[in-house]
Phi, psi and omega in degrees: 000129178322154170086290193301136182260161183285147184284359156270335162308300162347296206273328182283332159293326208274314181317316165311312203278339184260321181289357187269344170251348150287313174280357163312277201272303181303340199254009201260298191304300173308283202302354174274316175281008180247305191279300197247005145214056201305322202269358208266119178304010188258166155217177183224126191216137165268026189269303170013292201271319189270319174284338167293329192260355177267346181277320177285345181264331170215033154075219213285337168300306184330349128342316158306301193277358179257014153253311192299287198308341177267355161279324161294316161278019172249358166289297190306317172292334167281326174273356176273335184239074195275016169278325172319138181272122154003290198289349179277346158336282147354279209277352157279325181285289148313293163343282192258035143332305171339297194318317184288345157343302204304341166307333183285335168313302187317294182314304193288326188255339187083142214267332205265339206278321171255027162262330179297302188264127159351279193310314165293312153351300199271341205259308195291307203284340190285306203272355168297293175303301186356285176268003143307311163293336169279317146005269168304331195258350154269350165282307183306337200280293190301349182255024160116346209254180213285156169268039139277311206264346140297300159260045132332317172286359193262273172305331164274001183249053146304285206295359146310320171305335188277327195298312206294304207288323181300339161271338157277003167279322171255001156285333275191316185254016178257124191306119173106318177302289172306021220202167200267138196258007147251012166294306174291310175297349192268308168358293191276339191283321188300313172294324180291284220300314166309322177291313214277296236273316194288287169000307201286000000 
């Protein structure tokens, strides 16, 4: 039908838009924590969070955005910290490639099974940053670097874990957001189709 778009049009507008509201908020979140709390033994990152709810809506594409975001937070870090090493380039980008492991949580449990329960929920976004943050801190290791200072990438990316599960919780609780999209559009095709039959 004319007008109407393809589910590859679909998935290329909704990738855009999330990756356009991941640099957005990553790049917001570094600079407030780099600039304006500089001393804080912490860091805080929304790729996590972003790359998990684009992995339950289109799997292995999340993959753009667990890389885009680790090119924003280390430009940012690089531009807030210019003592900061290069090489975070490298161990972000790569490093959280990891994070897509987690596609096997989706596979094993079902994408509808852990969008239903909290509790699962909270288990898939734990393990996403999880092995994003182990990621990284094995990309540093293998680019030479000491493991005290590889993990660093682990224990200073704590309180991202408060950050990740609180946005998939409240993602998780929005028609749609959370949810594998094309389970959602034959969904909503079902309900117009039901409306419309009830109507007549």
């Amino acid at each position: 039908m004319q007008g109407q778009r393809t589910v590859g049009q679909y998935r290329a507008i909704d990738l855009f838009l999330f990756a356009v509201m991941l640099v957005f908020f990553e790049s917001l979140i570094t600079t407030a924590s780099l600039r304006w709390f500089p001393n804080e033994a912490y860091t805080v990152s929304a790729v996590a969070a972003v790359t998990a709810v684009v992995m339950m809506r289109w799997g292995p594409w999340a993959a753009l955005h667990a890389v885009l975001g680790g090119a924003v937070h280390s430009y940012w870090t690089l531009r807030w910290m210019p003592g900061a090493a290069g090489q975070d380039y490298v161990i972000f980008c790569v490093g959280n490639l990891f994070g897509l492991a987690a596609l096997g949580l989706i596979r094993a449990l079902g994408a509808e099974e852990i969008r239903k329960s909290v509790g699962k929920t909270l288990v898939f976004g734990a393990a996403v940053l999880l092995l994003m943050q182990l990621g990284r801190a094995a990309v540093a290791l293998m680019r030479g670097m000491a493991p005290a200072s590889a993990v660093l990438y682990v224990t200073l990316d704590a309180i991202s874990m408060l950050f990740t599960l609180l946005i998939l919780w409240i993602a998780r609780r929005l028609d749609g957001v959370f949810e594998n999209q094309r389970h959602y559009l034959k969904r909503i095709h079902r309900e117009l189709q039901e409306e419309e039959g009830g109507s007549r």
